[in-house]
Every structure is written in structure tokens, then in C-alpha cells.
N, C-alpha and C positions, 0 to 999 in steps of 0.2 A: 455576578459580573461586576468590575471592581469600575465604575464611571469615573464617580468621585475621588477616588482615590487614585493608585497609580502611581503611590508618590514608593520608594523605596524603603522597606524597612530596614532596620539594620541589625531593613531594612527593615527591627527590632520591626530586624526585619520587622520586626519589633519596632513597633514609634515609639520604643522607649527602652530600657533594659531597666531592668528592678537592681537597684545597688542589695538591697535585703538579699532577694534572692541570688546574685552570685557570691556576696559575701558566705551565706547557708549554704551554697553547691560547694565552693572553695573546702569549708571545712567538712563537709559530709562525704565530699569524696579524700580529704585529706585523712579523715578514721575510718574510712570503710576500706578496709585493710586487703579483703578479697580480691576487690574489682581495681585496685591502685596495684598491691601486687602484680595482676594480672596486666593489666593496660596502663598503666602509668595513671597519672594525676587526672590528666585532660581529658585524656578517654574517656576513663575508670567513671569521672564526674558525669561526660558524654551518656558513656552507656548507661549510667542507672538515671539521669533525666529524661531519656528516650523510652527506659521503661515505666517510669513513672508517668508518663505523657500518654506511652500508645494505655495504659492499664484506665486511664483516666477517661481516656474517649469511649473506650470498650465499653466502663461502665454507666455513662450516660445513658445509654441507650437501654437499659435495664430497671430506672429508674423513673415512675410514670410521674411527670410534675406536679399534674392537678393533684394527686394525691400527698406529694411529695415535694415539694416546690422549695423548702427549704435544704432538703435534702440536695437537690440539682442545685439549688444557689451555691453553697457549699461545696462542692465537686466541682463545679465549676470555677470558682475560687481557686483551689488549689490546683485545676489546671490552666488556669492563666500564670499562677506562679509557677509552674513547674517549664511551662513553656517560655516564659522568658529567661530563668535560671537555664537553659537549653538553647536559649538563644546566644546568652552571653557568653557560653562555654565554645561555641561554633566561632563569634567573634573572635574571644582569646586565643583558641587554636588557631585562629588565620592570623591574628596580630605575632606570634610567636612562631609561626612556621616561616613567612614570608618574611624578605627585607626590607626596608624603608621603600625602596625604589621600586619593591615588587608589589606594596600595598595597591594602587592604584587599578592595576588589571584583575588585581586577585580578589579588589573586593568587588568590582564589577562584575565580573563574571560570579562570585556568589551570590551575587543581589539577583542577577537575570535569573540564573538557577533555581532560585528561591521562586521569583513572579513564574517563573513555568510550570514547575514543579507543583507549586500549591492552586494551579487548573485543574492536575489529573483528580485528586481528592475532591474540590468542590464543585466540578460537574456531574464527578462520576457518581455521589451522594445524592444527586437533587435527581438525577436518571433512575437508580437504586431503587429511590425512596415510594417509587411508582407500579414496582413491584413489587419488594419485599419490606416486612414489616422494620419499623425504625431499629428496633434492639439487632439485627443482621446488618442493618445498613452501617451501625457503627461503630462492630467488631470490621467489619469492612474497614471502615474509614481507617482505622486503628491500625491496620494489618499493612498501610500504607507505609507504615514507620520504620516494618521487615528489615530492608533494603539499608536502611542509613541505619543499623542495627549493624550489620551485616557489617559494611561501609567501617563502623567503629573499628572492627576486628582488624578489616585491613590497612586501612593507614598507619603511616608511622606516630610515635609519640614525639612531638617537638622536642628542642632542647630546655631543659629547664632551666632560669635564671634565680637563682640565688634558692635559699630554701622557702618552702610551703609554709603556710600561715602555723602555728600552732595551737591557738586558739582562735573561738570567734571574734574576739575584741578586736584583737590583731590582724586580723582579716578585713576588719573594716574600718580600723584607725589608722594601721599604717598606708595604706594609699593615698589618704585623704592628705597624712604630714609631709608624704613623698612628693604631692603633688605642690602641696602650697610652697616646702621647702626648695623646690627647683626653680620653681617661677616666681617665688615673690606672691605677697598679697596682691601688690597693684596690676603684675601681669596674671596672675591666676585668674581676678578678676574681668581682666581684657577678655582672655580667654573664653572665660563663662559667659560671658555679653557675645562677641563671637558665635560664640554655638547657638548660641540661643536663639539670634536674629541670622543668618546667613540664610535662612530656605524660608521664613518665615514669610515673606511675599509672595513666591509662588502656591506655597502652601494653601493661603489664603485663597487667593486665586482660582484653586482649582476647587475649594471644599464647596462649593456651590455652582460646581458645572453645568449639571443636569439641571437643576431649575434654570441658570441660565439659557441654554440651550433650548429646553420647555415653551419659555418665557418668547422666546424668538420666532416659536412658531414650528421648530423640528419635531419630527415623528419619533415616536418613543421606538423604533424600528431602525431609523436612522443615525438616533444616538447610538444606538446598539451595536451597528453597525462598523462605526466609526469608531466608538472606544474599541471594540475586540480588534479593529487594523490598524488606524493613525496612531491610538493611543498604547495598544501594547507593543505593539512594533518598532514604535520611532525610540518609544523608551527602550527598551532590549536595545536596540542601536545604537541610540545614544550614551548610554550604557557601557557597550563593549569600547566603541568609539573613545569615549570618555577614557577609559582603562588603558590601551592605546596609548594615546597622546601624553596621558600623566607621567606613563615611562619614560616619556621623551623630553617634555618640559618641566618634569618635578612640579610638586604638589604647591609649593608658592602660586606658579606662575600660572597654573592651573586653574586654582580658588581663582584669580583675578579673571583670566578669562571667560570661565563658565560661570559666575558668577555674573560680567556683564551679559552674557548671554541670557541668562534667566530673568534678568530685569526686562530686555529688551520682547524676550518672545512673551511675555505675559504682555505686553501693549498689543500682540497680535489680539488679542478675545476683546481689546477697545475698540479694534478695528472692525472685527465682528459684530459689537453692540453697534454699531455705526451701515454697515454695511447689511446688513441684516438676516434670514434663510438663502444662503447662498451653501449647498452643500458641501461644495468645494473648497470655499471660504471656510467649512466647517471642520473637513478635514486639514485643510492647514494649517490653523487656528489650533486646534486639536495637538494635530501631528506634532509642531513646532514647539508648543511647550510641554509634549512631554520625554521629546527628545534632547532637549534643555534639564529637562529634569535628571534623566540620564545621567546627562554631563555634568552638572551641579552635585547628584549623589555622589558617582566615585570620587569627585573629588572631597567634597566634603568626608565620606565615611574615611578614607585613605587619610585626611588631616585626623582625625579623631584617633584612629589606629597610631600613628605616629606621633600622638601625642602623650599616648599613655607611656607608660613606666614597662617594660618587658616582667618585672617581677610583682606586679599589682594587676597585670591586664583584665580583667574581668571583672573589679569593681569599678576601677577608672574608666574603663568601657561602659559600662553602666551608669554611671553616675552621668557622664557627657551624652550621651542618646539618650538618656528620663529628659537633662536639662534642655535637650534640644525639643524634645515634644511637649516643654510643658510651655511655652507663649502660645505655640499653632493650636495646644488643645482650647483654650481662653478665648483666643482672640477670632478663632474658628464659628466659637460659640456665636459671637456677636458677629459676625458677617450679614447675615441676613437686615439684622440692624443696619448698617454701613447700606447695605442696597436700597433700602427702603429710602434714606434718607438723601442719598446724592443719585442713585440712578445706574445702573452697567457699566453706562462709557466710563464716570467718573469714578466708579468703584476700582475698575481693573485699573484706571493710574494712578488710583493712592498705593493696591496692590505691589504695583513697580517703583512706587516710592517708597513700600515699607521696606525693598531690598535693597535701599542706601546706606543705611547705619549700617549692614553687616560688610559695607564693600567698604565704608569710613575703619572700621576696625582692625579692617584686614590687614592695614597698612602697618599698628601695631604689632599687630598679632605674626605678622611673617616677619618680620624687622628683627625677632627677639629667637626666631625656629634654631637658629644656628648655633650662641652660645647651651638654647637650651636642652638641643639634641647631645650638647658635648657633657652636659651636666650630669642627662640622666647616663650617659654610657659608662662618664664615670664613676657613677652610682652603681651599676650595673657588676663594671668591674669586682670593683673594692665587694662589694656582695658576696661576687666568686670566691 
């Protein structure tokens, strides 16, 4: 059950993408001549990280730790990387399938997709796991993968922008010159400050719910309760919501909105530290920031999408979701600290003051979307 979290991957999906690993999908599906023949680049890439992924779980479960412990450290290793290089490939397929205008729905509706989807696999495991022995439960788990296997075959292959890396260097040098040469050092760097701080407060916020909650006196029955309905629901909502609206007001004006919204519903869990076991208060409290959250992801994932390059989409996707999870992972760390020292109430409104600087940047950061969208198209172009 996901309390603490809740927050969307990108939903890295993924709280991060590995630049390594889609750099290494880029070119492994760029010489695997078979599956690129067959399904094109993105697929091709698709389908053989899906089987690298489902082969990876199957064999966990064959593997006895006590006995083998470095063995499962190891496997397990390379299916965290195999699933983030799989994550980023899903990204770039939707960054290159959809339009500017269509990011916004399209990544919210993949994010919900994603939060729904990855219940069937981890309840249906922990039920499994009570009957039948671990090594069945997960060729099981594994077997989940079937389907968006299946999935690869039938979708179409995007259009492609410009030609494929040809070597590794290239794969992960030219995004990085593409990006700085569009924007400038001083705007590239806005940018990266941007991603970095924009969710960085709510994030905070929520990574210590459940002690919070604890701490007030709720029943470990009642958080339960209220994450599986205020908290996956109003997100899901928020979410589609969010996806919605962005078609209608564009991703500028979007960021600024749900942006203040995030700042604002994180003051609801002050009001809570304040107001105290009030269940109700709990599901609002609850409900209201993670349907902020919602709203703050598409917008923000949909800015990340549009800001990449059409002919680098999977390392510059990469590189902006690692830098957006590396302060939340840090500064996450030290939360507990922050409680200890000022107290609930006081905690959750530094929380909504750490999402000031990302709304100070924004200002930057949209001011510059216009000439810079016209940059990279005619980079796009001339590529063609």
C-alpha cells in the first residue's frame, strides 16, 4: 500500500530516469537489427526491455538469498536498470507520438494508468505469496508483462526525427550539446533549478505522512483506509483533471496555477497538525494534497516532455526526471530532522515555503518556452 508516496512517477514513473540507461537502450536497440527491423527503433528498444524486465523477475524467484545474497543483489541491480531504460522508452514514445498541446492529457492519463495498473501485480503477489511457493509467485508477477508485450506489437511506431545515435558517445553527448546550445548556459541552468525545486515541497510533505498521521493519534486501519480512497482517488482525479485543463490553458499557465495550488493544499496537514484526530479533517487533508498533486504532475511531466528535443527524447527525458528526484531524494532524508526540531504545524509551512523558489523561476523559465520551442523546431527541421 503506497501511504507515503502517491507522488507520480514518471512517474519514473520512475522518480528518476537513468540518462546511462536510455543512452544504452538508444544504442542496443539502434544494432539490434532484428527487433528495429521488425518494430522500429522505439518499439524494437520497448520490446526487448520488457523482456529483459519480465526474464529478470521470473528469475528472482529461483534465486534463495540466504544462500545467494549477492547473487539477488546483482539481478536485482540490473532490473532496476532494465526498468528504468523501459521506463524511459514509454516516455519517449509518448514525447514523440503526441503534440505539444497533447502532452498534458496524455501524460496524465499514463501516470493514472501506471498507479492502477501497478495494484493488480502488487496485491495480487502479497495474496499469491500465501499459497504458493515464492519461485511461482514470480513467474506470476513476471507474466504480468504478457500484455504490454502484446501492446508493443500493436501500436504504431512514432515518426522519427532526424537520424538514430550511431554510436554510444553520440547518444549521450549530443543531447546534452543540443540542450545547452538551445537554451543558453544561463537558461539551461534556470531550467535545471526549475525541475529541480517545482514539486520539491509537496514531496517533502508527504514523505513523512504516516508518522505524521501516527503521531496524531489515527489508527493504522484508518490511514489505510483513507490512503486506498482520499489518496488514490483524488490523485487519479486530479490527475485526469489536471490533463483536461492543460489542453485548454497550455502548460505555462498551468505550472502557475497548479503550482499555487500545491503550495496552498500542503497548509491543509498544518491545519491538521492544529486541529488534530479529526477523521474527516483527515480525509481532506489527505484527499486535497494528493489531488494537487495530480494536478502539479501533468503539468509539470507535460513541461519536461516539451522541453526535450524530438531527436534526443530519451536521454533528455532522463537526465530532467534523475535531476528532478535528486533534492526530494536528500532533503527527504532529513525531514525527520526538520520535525524533530520545529514541530508538525511549523514543519508543513516551511514545506509550502520550499515551493516558492520553484514558482520565483517559473517566471524565467516560461518567459524564454516561446523563442525556445521555435529553436528546437528549427533544429528539428534542418535535421530532416
Amino acid at each position: 500500500m503506497e501511504i507515503d508516496g502517491g507522488r507520480s512517477r514518471s512517474p519514473s514513473r520512475s522518480d528518476g530516469g537513468d540518462p546511462a540507461a536510455s543512452s544504452y537502450g538508444e544504442r542496443e536497440a539502434t544494432q539490434c537489427k532484428p527487433l528495429k527491423n521488425a518494430l522500429g527503433r522505439r518499439r524494437g528498444w520497448m520490446l526487448l526491455m520488457q523482456i529483459l524486465v519480465c526474464g529478470s523477475i521470473a528469475a528472482l524467484g529461483f534465486i534463495p538469498p540466504r544462500q545467494s545474497i549477492w547473487s539477488v543483489a546483482a539481478l536485482a541491480t540490473a532490473l532496476a536498470f532494465f526498468s528504468a531504460s523501459l521506463d524511459i522508452v514509454i516516455d519517449a514514445y509518448r514525447r514523440e507520438l503526441l503534440k505539444d498541446h497533447e502532452q498534458g492529457l496524455g501524460t496524465a492519463i499514463h501516470v493514472n494508468a501506471y498507479k492502477l495498473s501497478s495494484l493488480i501485480p502488487g496485491a495480487l503477489s502479497l495474496i499469491l505469496a500465501d499459497h504458493l511457493p515464492w519461485s511461482a509467485v514470480f513467474v506470476i508477477t513476471a507474466a504480468c508483462l504478457l500484455p504490454g508485450m502484446l501492446m508493443t506489437f500493436l501500436i504504431r511506431e512514432p515518426t522519427l526525427a532526424g537520424a538514430p545515435p550511431k554510436t554510444l558517445g553520440e547518444a549521450v553527448v549530443m543531447p546534452f550539446r543540443e540542450f545547452i546550445a538551445r537554451c543558453g548556459w544561463r537558461r539551461a541552468l534556470l531550467v535545471l533549478a526549475f525541475i529541480c525545486l517545482y514539486k520539491l515541497g509537496d514531496n517533502m510533505a508527504t514523505a513523512l505522512s504516516t508518522s505524521f498521521y501516527l503521531d496524531l493519534g489515527f489508527s493504522k486501519t484508518q490511514i489505510g483506509i483513507v490512503a486506498k480512497t482520499s489518496g488514490l482517488w483524488t490523485g487519479v482525479v486530479g490527475g485526469l483533471l489536471g490533463g483536461v485543463l492543460l489542453s485548454r490553458m497550455g502548460i505555462a499557465r498551468g505550472l502557475w496555477v497548479f503550482g499555487i495550488t500545491q503550495i496552498l493544499s500542503t497548509l491543509g496537514f498544518a491545519w491538521l497538525a492544529r486541529a488534530g484526530p479529526v477523521l474527516s479533517g483527515l480525509a481532506l487533508a489527505h484527499g486535497l494534497e494528493y489531488f494537487t498533486i495530480g494536478l502539479g504532475t501533468a503539468a509539470f511531466t507535460a513541461y519536461i516532455a516539451s522541453t526535450t528535443d524530438r531527436r534526443y527524447t530519451a536521454t533528455q527525458f532522463a537526465l530532467f526526471t534523475s535531476l528532478a528526484a535528486v533534492p526530494r531524494t536528500f532533503i527527504n532524508a532529513s525531514a525527520g530532522y526538520f520535525v524533530e526540531m520545529m514541530g508538525w504545524f511549523n514543519f508543513f509551512l516551511f514545506c509550502a515555503a520550499l515551493g516558492i523558489p520553484g514558482m520565483v523561476l517559473l517566471r524565467w523559465v516560461v518567459n524564454g518556452r516561446s523563442s525556445e520551442a521555435a529553436d528546437a523546431a528549427a533544429g528539428q527541421a534542418e535535421s530532416i
